[in-house]
Every structure is written in C-alpha cells, then in structure tokens.
N, C-alpha and C positions, 0 to 999 in steps of 0.2 A: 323642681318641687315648689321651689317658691313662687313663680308663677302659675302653677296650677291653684295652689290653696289660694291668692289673690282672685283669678279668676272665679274660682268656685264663692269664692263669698259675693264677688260683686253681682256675680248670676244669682244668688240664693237672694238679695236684697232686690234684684231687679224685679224676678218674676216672684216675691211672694211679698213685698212690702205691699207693694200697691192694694192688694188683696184684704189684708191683714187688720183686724180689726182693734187689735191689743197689739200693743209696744214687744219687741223680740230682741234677743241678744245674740251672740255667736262670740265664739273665741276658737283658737287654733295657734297651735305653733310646731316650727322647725329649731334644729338642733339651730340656725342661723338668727331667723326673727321669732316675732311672735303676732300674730294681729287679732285684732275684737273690734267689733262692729255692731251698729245696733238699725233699729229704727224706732222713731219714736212719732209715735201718733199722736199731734194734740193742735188742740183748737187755734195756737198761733203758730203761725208760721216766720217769725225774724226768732234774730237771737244774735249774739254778739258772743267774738273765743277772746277771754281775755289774760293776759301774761301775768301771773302772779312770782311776786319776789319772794325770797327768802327772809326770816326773822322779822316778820312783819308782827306786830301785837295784833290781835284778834282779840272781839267780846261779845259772845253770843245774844241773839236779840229773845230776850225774855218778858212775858207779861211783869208790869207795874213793883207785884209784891217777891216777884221769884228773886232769886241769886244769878245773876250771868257768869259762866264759865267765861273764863278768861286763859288766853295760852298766846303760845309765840310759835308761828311758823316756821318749822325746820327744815322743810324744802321749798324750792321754786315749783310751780307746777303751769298748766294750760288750763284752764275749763273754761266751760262754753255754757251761758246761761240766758234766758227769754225774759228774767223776772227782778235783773239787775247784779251790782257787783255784789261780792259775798252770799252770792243765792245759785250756788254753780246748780247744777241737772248733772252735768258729769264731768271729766274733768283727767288729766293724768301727772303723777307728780313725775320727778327729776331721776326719782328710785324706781318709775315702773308701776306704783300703784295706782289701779283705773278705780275709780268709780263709774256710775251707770244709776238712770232714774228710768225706772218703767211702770207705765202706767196704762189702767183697765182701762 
C-alpha cells in the first residue's frame, strides 16, 4: 500500500504538473506514513531548505509605525524558501505540522 500511494502521487505530479497552470497540493496517508506533496508554479526557479532550531526568539517584520509580534520558537522544523531566511513558502515542523504556499 505504501508503495502504491508513493507511486500514484509521483504519476499524479509527473503528468499533470507540467500542464498546470496554478500551484496544486495533494495529501494521503496510511495507518504507517503520511505524505503531501505539492507543485508550485513561479517565476523563479532556485530556492534553498533550510534547518531551523528550537527556542529561537523571532520578530515579525512590520511597517515603521506598527507593533512587531515577537514569540520563541517551540519546535525545530525544515522549510524551503526562494525569498530568503524567515520567509519560508512551506516548511514542516518536528510535530508533523506542514505548511504550503500556493499561488494563482
């Protein structure tokens, strides 16, 4: 079973990404894993996955006059961003929670 569902996702990204004019997601799991997958249509093609640590202090980047949210990182996580660090596109934490950016 688990290599069917791998298989069927990697066919489903092969023949209909290329096509695909807007950004698509998919998810699936077994009682074993879980997988998600995406494609993302955009005008650059690099991008960098980079390892983010635990209890890191964070500060939101706000205009001039706003208040920046400030908080502490309580997992480690992976994201993968085109637009630099702290600007992840998606990303998965330690706990299993994914993010995902899609775009018209």
């Amino acid at each position: 079973m688990n290599r069917t569902l791998v298989a069927a996702a990697f066919l489903f990204t092969q023949l209909f990404s290329a096509q695909a004019m807007a950004c698509s997601s998919f998810g699936g799991s077994t009682p074993a894993f879980q997988l998600m997958g995406k494609s993302y249509d955009f005008q650059l093609s690099h991008g960098i996955a980079l390892i983010n640590k635990r209890h890191v202090k964070k500060v939101a980047l706000v205009g001039p006059r706003d208040t920046a949210a400030q908080w502490t990182s309580k997992y480690g996580s992976l994201t993968y961003t085109q637009f630099g660090r702290d600007f992840p596109i998606s990303g998965l934490n330690e706990k299993g929670l994914a993010i995902e950016i899609l775009w018209d």
